[in-house]
Structure formats: structure tokens, C-alpha cells
C-alpha positions in Angstrom: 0.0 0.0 0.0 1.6 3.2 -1.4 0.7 5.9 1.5 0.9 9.8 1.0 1.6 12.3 3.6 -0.3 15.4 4.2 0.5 18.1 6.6 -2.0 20.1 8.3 -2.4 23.8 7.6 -1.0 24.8 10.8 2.1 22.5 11.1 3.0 23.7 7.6 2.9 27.6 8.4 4.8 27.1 11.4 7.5 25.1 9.7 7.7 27.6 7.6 8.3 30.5 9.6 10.8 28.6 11.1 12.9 27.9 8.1 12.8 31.4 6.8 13.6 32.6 10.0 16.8 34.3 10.3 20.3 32.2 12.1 23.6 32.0 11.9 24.2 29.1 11.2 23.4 27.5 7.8 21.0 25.2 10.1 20.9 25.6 13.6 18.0 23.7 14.8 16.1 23.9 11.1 15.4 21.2 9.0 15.9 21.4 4.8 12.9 21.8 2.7 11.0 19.1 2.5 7.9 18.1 0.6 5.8 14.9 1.4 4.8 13.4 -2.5 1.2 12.2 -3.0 1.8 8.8 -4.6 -0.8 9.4 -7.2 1.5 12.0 -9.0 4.1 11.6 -11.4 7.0 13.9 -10.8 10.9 13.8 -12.6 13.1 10.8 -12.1 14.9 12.8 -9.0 16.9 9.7 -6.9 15.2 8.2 -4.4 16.6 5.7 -1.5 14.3 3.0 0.4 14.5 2.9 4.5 13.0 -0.3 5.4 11.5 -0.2 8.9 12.2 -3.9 10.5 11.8 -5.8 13.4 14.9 -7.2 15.4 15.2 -10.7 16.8 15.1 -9.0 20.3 11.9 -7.5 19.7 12.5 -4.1 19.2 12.6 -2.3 15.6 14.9 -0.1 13.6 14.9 1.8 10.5 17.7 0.1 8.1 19.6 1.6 7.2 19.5 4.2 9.9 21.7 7.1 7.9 21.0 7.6 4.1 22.4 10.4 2.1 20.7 12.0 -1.2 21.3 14.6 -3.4 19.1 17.9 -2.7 15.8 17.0 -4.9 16.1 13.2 -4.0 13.5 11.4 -2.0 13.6 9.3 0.8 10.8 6.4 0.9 9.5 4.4 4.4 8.3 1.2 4.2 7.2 -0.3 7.2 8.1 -4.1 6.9 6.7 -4.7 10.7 3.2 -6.2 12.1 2.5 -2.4 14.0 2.6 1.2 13.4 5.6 4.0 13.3 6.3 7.3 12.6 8.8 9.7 11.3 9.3 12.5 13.3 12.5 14.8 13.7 14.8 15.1 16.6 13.2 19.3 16.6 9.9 18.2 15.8 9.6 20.5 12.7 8.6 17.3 10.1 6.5 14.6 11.4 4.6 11.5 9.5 2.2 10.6 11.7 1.6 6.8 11.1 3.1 4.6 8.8 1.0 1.7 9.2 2.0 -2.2 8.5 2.9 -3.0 4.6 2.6 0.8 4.2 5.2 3.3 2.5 5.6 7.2 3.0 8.0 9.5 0.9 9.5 12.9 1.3 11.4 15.0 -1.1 13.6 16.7 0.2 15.0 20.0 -1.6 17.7 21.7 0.3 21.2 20.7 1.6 21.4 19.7 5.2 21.2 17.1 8.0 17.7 15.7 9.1 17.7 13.4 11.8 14.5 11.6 13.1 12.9 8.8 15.2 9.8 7.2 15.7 7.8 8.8 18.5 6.3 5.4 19.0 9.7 3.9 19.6 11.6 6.4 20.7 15.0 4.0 20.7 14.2 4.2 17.0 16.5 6.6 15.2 17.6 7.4 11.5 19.1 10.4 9.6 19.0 11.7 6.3 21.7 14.1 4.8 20.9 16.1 1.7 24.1 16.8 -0.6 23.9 19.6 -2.9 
């Protein structure tokens, strides 16, 4: 089941406030662009790389593999291999997928250079990261 992510109005405004708000950094504490895809549309061939949520013999689960890198454009896909639900949501709560249920697959585009990382607010050991190359 191909899932797509929608943000609500609100969470969307704020976010982006945030990332056109002025720092000295060239992050800080904000994210890179990102835009969820709606699996229905067909978009450029921009390079795209598959995180596989699993379970582990001991029980607990894990996105594999937990870092990725992509070039600014590409697209990073979820699929949730496991029997319950997860989410994506970053370590400065700026991005969020709310449920990724079982068999199901979310995707994010992400358009500017930077360093993302994220954990499931379910599973809070969960972690992953994605960096964005130029």
C-alpha cells in the first residue's frame, strides 16, 4: 500500500516561519525543505533511496539503514516491513509523519542541503538520519 503524507495547515505555516527565520548558522535547529509526495502524482526521475522499517530478533525495531544520504531533490521512501505502526518525526519536531502503518510506505522529497535526523515517536530508541548533498 503506497501511503501519502499530508501536513495540516497549521504545522505547515509554522515550519515555515521557522525555516525562513533568520540564524547564523546554515541550520541551527532547522530542517531542509522538505515536501511529502502524493503517490498518485508523477513527478521527474529525482533519486530516491528506500528505508526499510524492520523488526529485530530482540523485539525491538529499527529503520535500516539508519543514515542515508541524497542529493538535494532526491527522496527518501518508508516502508514499514513490521506487524504495528511507526512514525517519522524529527529530533526538533519541525517534520512529522504521523503513522506509517504495516505494509505501508511514506516518501519525502527533500529540496535543500542539510542534516535531518528523526525517530519514531512510537519507539523512541528508533533513530535514523538523512543528509541532503547539494
Amino acid at each position: 500500500m503506497l501511503r501519502s503524507v499530508r501536513f495540516p495547515a497549521a504545522a505547515i505555516a509554522a515550519a515555515a516561519l521557522l525555516l525562513t527565520a533568520g540564524c547564523g548558522s546554515s541550520y541551527g535547529s532547522q530542517p531542509p525543505s522538505h515536501q511529502s509526495r502524493n503517490s498518485a502524482a508523477t513527478h521527474g526521475h529525482s533519486p530516491s533511496v528506500t528505508v526499510k522499517i524492520i523488526a529485530l530478533s530482540n523485539g525491538k525495531y529499527a529503520f535500516s539503514p539508519a543514515k542515508v544520504t541524497i542529493k538535494a531533490g532526491g527522496e527518501v521512501i518508508w516502508h514499514n516491513t513490521t506487524q504495528t505502526d511507526h512514525t517519522v518525526t524529527t529530533t526538533n519536531s519541525h517534520l512529522q509523519i504521523q503513522d506509517i502503518p504495516p505494509g505501508s510506505k511514506a516518501h519525502l522529497t527533500f529540496k535543500k542541503a542539510g542534516v535531518v535526523k528523526y525517530h519514531c515517536s512510537f519507539h523512541p530508541y528508533m533513530h535514523g538520519q538523512v543528509t541532503v548533498k547539494k
